[in-house]
Every structure is written in C-alpha cells, then in structure tokens.
PDB file of N, CA, C and O in Angstrom:
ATOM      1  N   UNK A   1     -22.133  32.683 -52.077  1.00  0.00           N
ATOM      2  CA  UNK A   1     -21.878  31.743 -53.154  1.00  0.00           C
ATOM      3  C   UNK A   1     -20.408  31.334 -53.168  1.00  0.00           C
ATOM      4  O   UNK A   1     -20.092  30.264 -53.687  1.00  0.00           O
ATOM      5  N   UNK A   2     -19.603  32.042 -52.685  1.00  0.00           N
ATOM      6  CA  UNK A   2     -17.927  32.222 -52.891  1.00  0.00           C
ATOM      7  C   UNK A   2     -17.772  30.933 -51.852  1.00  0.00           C
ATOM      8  O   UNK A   2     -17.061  29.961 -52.107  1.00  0.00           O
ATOM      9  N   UNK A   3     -18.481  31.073 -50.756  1.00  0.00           N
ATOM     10  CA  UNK A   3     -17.806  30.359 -49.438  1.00  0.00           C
ATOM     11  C   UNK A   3     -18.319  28.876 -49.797  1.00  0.00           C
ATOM     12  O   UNK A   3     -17.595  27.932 -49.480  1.00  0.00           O
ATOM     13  N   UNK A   4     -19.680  28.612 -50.520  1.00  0.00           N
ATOM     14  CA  UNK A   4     -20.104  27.303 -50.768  1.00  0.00           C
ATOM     15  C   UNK A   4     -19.154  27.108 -51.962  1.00  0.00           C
ATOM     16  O   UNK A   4     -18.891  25.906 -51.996  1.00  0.00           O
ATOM     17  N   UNK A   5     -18.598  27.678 -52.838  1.00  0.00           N
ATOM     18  CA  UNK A   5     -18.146  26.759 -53.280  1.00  0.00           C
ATOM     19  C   UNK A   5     -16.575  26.452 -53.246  1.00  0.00           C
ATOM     20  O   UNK A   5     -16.021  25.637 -53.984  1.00  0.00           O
ATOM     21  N   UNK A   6     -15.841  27.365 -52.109  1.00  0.00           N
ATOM     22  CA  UNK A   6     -14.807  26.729 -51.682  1.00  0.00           C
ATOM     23  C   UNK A   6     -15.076  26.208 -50.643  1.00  0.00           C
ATOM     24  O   UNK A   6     -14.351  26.645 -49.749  1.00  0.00           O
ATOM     25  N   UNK A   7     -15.540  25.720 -50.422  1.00  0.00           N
ATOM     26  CA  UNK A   7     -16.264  24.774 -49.164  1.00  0.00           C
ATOM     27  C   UNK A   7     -16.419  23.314 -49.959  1.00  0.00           C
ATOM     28  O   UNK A   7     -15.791  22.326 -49.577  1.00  0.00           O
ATOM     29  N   UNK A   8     -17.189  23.286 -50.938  1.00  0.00           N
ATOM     30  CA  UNK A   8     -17.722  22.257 -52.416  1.00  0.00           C
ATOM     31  C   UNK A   8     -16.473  21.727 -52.603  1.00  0.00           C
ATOM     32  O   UNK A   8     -16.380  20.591 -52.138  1.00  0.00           O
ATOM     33  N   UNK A   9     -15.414  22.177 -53.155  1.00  0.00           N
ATOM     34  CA  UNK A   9     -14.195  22.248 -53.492  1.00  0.00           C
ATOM     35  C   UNK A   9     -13.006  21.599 -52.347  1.00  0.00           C
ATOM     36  O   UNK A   9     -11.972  20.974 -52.587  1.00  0.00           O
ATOM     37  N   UNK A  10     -13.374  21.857 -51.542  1.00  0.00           N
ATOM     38  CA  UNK A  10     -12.575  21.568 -50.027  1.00  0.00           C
ATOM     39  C   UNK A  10     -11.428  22.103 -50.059  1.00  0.00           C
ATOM     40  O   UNK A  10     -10.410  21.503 -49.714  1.00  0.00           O
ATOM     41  N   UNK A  11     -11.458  23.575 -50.574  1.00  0.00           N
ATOM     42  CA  UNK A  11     -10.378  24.398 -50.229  1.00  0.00           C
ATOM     43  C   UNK A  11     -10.246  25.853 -50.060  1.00  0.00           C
ATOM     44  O   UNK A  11      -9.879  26.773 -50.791  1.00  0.00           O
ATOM     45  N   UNK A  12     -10.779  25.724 -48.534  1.00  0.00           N
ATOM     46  CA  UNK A  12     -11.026  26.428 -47.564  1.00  0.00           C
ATOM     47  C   UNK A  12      -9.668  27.462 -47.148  1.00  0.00           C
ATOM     48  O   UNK A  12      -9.488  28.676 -47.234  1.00  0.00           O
ATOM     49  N   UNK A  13      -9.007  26.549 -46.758  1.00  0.00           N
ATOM     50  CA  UNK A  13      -8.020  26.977 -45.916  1.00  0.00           C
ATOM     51  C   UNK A  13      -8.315  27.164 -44.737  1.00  0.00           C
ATOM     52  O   UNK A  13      -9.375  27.781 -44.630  1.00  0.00           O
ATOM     53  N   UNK A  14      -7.609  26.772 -43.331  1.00  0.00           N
ATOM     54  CA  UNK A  14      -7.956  27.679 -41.867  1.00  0.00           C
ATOM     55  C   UNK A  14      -8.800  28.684 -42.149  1.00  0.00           C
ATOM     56  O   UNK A  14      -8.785  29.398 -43.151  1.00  0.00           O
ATOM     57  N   UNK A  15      -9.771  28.729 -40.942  1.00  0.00           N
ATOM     58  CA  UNK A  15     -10.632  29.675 -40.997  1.00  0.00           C
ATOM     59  C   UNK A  15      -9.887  31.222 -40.823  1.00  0.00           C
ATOM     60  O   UNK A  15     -10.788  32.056 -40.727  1.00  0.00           O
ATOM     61  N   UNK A  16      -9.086  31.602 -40.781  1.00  0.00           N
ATOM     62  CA  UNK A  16      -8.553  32.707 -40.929  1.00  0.00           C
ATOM     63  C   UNK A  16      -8.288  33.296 -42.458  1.00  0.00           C
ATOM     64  O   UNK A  16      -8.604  34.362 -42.987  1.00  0.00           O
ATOM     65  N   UNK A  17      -7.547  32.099 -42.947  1.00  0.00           N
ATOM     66  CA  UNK A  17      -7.199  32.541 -44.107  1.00  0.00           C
ATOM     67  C   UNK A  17      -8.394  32.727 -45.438  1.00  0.00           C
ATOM     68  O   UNK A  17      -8.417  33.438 -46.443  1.00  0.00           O
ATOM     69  N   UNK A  18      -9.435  31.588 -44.796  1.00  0.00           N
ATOM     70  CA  UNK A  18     -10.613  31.594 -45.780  1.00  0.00           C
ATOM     71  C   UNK A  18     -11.258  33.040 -44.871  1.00  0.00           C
ATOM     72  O   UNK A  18     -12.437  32.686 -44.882  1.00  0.00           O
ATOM     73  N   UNK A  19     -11.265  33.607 -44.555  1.00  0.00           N
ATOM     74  CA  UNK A  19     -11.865  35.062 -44.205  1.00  0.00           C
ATOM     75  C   UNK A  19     -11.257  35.686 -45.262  1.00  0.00           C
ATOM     76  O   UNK A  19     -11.716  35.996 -46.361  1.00  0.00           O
ATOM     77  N   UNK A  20     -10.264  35.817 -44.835  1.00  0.00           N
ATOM     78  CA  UNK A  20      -9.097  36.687 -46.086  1.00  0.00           C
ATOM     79  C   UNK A  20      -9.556  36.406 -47.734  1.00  0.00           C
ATOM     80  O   UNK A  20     -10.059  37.074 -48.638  1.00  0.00           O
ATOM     81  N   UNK A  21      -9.185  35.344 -47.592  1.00  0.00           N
ATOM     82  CA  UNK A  21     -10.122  34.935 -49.440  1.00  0.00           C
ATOM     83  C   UNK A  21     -11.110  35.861 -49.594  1.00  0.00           C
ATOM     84  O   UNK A  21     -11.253  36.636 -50.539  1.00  0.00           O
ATOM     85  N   UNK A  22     -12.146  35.681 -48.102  1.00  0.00           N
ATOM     86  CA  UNK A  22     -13.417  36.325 -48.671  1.00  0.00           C
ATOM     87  C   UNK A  22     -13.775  37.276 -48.323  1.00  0.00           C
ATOM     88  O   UNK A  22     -14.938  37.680 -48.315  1.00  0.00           O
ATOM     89  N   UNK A  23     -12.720  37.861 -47.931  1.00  0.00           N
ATOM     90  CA  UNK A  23     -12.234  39.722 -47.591  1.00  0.00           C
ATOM     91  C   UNK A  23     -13.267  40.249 -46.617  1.00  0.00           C
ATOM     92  O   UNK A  23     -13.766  41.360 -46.798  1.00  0.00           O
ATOM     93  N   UNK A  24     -13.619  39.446 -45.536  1.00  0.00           N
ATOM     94  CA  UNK A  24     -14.326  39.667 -44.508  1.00  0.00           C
ATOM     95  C   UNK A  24     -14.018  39.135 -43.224  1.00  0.00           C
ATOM     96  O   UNK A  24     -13.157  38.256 -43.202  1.00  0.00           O
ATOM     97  N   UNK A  25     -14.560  39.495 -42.109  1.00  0.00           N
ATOM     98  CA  UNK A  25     -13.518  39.256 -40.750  1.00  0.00           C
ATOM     99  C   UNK A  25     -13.796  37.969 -40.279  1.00  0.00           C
ATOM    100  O   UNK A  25     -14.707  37.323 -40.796  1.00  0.00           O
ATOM    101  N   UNK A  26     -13.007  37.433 -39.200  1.00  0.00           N
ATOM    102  CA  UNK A  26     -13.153  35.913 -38.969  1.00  0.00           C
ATOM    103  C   UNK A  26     -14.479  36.042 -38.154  1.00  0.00           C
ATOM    104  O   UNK A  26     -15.219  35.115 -38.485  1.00  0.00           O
ATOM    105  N   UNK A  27     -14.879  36.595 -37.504  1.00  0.00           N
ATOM    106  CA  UNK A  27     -16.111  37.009 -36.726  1.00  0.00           C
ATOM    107  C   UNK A  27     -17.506  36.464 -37.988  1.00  0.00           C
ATOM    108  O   UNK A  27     -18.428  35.667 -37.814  1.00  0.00           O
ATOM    109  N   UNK A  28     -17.101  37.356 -39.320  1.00  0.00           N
ATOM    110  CA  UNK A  28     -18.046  37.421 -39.642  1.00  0.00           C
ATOM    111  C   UNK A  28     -18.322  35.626 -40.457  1.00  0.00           C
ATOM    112  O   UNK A  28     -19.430  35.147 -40.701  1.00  0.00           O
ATOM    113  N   UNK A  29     -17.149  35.042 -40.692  1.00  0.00           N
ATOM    114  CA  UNK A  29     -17.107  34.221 -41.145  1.00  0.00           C
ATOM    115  C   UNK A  29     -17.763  32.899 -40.494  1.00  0.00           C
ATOM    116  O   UNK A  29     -18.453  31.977 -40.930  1.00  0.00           O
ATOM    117  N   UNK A  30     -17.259  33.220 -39.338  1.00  0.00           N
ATOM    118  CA  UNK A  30     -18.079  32.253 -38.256  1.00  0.00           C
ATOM    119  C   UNK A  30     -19.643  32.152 -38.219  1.00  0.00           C
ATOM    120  O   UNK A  30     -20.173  31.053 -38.058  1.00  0.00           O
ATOM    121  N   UNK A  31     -20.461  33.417 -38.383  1.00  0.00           N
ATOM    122  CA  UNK A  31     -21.562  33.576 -38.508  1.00  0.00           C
ATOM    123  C   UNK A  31     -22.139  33.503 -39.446  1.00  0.00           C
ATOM    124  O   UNK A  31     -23.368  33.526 -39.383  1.00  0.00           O
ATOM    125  N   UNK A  32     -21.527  33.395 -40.591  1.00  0.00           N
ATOM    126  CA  UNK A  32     -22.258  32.671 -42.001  1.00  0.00           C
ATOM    127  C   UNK A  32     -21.991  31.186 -41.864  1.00  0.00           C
ATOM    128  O   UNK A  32     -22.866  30.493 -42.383  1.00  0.00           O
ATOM    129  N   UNK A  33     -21.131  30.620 -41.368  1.00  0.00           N
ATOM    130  CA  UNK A  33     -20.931  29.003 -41.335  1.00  0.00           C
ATOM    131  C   UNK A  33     -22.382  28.743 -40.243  1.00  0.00           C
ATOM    132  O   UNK A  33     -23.162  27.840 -40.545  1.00  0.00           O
ATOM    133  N   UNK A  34     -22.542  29.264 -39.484  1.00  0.00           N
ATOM    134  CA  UNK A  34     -23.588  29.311 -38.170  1.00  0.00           C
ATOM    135  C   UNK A  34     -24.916  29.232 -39.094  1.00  0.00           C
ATOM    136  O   UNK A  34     -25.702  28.319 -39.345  1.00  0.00           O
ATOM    137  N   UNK A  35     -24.807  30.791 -39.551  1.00  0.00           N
ATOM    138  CA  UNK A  35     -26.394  30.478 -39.980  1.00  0.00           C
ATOM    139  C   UNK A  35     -26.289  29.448 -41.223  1.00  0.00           C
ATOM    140  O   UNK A  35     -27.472  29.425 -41.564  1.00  0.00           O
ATOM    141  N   UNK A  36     -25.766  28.777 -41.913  1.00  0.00           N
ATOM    142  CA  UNK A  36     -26.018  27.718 -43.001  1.00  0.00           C
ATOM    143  C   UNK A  36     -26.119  26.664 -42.251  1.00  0.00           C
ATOM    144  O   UNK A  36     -27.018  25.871 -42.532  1.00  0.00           O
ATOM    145  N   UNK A  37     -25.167  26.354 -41.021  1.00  0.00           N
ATOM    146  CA  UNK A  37     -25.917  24.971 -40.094  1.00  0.00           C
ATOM    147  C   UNK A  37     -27.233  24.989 -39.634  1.00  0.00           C
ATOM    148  O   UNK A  37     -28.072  24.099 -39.770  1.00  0.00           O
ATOM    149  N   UNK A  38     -27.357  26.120 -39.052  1.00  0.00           N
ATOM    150  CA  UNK A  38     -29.061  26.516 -38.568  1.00  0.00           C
ATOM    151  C   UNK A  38     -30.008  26.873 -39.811  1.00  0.00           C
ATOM    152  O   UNK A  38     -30.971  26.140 -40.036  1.00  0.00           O
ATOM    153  N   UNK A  39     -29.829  27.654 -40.379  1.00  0.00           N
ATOM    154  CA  UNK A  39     -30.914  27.958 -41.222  1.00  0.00           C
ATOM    155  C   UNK A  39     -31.228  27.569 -42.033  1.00  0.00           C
ATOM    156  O   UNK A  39     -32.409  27.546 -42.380  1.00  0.00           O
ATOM    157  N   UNK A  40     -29.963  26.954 -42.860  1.00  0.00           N
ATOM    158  CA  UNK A  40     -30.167  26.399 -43.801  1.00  0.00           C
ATOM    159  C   UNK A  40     -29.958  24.757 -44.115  1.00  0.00           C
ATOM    160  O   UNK A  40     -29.933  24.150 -45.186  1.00  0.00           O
ATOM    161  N   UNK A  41     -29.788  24.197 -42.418  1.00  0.00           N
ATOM    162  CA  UNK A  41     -29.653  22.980 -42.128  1.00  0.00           C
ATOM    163  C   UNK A  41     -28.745  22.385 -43.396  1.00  0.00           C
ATOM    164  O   UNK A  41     -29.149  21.650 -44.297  1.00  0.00           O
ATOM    165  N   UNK A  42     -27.397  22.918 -43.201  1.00  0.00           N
ATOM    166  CA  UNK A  42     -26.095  22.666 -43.921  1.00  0.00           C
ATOM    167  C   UNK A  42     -25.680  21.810 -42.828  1.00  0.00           C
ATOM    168  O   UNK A  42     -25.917  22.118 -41.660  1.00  0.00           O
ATOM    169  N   UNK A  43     -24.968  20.566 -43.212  1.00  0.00           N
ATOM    170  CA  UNK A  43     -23.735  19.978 -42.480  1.00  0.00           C
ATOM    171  C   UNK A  43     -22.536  20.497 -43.089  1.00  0.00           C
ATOM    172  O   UNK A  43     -22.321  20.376 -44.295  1.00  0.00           O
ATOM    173  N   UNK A  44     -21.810  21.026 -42.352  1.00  0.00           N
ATOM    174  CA  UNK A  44     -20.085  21.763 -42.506  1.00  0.00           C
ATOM    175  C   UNK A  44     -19.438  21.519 -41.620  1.00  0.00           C
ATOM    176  O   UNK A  44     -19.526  22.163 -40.575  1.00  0.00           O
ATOM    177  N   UNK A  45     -18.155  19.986 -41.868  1.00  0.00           N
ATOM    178  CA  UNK A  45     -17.375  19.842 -40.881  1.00  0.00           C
ATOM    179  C   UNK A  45     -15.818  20.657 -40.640  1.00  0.00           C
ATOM    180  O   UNK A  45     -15.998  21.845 -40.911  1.00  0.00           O
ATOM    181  N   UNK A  46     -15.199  20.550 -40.463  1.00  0.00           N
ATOM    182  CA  UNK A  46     -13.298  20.983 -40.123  1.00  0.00           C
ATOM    183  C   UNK A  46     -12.824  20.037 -39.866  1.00  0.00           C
ATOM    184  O   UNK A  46     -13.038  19.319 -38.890  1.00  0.00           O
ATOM    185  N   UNK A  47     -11.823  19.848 -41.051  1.00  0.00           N
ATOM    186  CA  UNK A  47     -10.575  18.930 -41.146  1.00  0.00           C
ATOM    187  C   UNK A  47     -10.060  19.207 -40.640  1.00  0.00           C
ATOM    188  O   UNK A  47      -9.903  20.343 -41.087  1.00  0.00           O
ATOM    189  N   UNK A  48      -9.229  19.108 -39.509  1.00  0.00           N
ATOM    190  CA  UNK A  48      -7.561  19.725 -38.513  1.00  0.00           C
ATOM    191  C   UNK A  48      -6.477  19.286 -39.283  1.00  0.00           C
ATOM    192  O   UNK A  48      -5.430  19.927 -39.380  1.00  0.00           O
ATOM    193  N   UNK A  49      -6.702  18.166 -39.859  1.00  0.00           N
ATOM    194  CA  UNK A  49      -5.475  17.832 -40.324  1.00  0.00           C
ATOM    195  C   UNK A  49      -5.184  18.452 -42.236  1.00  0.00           C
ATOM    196  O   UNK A  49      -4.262  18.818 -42.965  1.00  0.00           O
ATOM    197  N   UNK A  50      -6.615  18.235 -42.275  1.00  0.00           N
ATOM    198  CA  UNK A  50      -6.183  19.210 -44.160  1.00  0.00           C
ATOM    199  C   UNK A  50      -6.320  20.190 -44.066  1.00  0.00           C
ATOM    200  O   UNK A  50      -6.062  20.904 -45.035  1.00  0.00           O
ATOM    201  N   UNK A  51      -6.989  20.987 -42.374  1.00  0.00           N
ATOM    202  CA  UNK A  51      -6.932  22.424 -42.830  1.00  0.00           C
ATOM    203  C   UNK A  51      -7.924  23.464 -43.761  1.00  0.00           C
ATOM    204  O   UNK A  51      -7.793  24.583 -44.257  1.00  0.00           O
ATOM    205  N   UNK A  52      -8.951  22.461 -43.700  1.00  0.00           N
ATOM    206  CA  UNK A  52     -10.261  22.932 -45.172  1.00  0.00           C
ATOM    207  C   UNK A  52     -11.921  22.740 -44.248  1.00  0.00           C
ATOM    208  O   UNK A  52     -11.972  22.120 -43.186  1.00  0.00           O
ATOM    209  N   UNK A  53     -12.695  23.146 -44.651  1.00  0.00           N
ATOM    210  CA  UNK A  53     -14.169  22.926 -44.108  1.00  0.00           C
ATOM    211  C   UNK A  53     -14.736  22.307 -45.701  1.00  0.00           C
ATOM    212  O   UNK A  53     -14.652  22.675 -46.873  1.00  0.00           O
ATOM    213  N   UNK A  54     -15.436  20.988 -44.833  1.00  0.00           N
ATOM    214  CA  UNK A  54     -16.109  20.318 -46.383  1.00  0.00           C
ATOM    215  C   UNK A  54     -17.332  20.316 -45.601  1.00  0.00           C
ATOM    216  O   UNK A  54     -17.644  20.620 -44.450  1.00  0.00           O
ATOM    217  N   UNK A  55     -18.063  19.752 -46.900  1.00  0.00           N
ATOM    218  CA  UNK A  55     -19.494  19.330 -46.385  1.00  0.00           C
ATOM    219  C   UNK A  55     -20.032  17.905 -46.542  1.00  0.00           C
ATOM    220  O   UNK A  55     -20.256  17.224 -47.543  1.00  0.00           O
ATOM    221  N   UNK A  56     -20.218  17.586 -44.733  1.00  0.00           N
ATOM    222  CA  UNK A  56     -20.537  16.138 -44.047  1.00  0.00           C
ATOM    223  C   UNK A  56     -21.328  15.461 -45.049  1.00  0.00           C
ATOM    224  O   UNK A  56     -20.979  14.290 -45.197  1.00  0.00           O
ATOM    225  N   UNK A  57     -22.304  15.843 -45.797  1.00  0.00           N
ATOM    226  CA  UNK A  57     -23.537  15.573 -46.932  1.00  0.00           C
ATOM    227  C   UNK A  57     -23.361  15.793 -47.931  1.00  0.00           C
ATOM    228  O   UNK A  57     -22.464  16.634 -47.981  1.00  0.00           O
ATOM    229  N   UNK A  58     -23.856  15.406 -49.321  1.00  0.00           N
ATOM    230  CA  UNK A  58     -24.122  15.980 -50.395  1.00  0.00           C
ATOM    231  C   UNK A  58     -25.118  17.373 -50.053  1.00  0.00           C
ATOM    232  O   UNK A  58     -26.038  17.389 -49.236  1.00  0.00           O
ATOM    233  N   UNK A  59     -24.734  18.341 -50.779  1.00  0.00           N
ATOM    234  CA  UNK A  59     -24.926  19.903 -50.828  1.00  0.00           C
ATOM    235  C   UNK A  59     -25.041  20.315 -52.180  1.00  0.00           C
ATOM    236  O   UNK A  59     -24.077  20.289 -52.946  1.00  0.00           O
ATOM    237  N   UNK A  60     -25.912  20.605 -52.434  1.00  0.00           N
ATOM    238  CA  UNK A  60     -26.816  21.142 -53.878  1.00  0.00           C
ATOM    239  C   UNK A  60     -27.348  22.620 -53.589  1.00  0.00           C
ATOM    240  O   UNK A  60     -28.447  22.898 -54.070  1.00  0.00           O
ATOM    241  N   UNK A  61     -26.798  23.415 -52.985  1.00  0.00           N
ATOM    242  CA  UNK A  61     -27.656  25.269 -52.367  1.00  0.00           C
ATOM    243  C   UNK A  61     -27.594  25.442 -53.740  1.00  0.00           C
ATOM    244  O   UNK A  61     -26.560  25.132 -54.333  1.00  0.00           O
ATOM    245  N   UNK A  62     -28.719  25.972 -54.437  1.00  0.00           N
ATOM    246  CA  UNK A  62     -29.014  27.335 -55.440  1.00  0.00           C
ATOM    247  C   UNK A  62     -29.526  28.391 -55.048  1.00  0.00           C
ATOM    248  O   UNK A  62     -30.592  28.531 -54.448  1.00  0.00           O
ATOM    249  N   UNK A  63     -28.421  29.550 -55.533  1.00  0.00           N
ATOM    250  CA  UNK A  63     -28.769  30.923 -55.583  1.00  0.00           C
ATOM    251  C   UNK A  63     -29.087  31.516 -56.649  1.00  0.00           C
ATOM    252  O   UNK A  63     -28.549  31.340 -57.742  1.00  0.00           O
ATOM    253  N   UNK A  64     -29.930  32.216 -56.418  1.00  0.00           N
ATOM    254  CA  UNK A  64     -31.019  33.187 -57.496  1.00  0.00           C
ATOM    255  C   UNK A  64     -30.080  34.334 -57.486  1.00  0.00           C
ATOM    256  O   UNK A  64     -29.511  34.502 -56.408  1.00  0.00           O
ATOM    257  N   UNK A  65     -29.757  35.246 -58.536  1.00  0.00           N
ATOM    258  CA  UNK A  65     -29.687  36.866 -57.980  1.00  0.00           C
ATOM    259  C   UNK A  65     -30.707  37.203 -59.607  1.00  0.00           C
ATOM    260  O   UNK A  65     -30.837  36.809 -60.766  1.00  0.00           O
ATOM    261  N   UNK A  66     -31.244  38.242 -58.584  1.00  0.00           N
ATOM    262  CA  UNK A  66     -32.285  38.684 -58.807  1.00  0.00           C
ATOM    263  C   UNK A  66     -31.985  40.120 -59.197  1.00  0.00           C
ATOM    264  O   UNK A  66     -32.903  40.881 -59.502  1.00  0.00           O
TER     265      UNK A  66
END
C-alpha cells in the first residue's frame, strides 16, 4: 500500500532511496514493481529526469486487510 501510494503521489525517489523509505532491499523492490506490471497488469514508468516512478494510467488498486 506504502509503494502505491508514493508511486500515486510521484514521489518515489531513485529506486534506491524509495527502498530505504520502504525499509526493504533494492532487490526486493524491484520485484514488487515486477509483480504489479505482471500480475497485476500495473503500468509503472521511471522518470530519469524527476527521479520518481509514476503510473503510465489511471490506477485505482484497493486493498482489503482482513
């Protein structure tokens, strides 16, 4: 939920530093951006020049916790 909505927000930061935000490794970070393109047929591009990951589409994900 953390990563969609600094993602929503478009303030990411380099993928390094948005690991750090989300106190998990860049490895792992990569593989949640992965599976939301695949699984959850997310578009998530990278700005080079702002430095942020937005999303190519309108993006509406709801999470349940249960």
């Amino acid at each position: 939920m953390q990563l969609h909505e600094l993602i929503k927000a478009g303030k990411t930061g380099p993928p390094k530093q948005l690991a750090e935000k989300l106190e998990i490794s860049s490895r792992s970070l990569h593989y949640y951006i992965v599976f939301m393109k695949t699984k959850m047929n997310v578009v998530i591009e990278y700005d080079k020049k702002e430095e942020t990951y937005f999303y190519g589409t309108e993006c509406n994900l709801c999470f349940v916790n249960f």
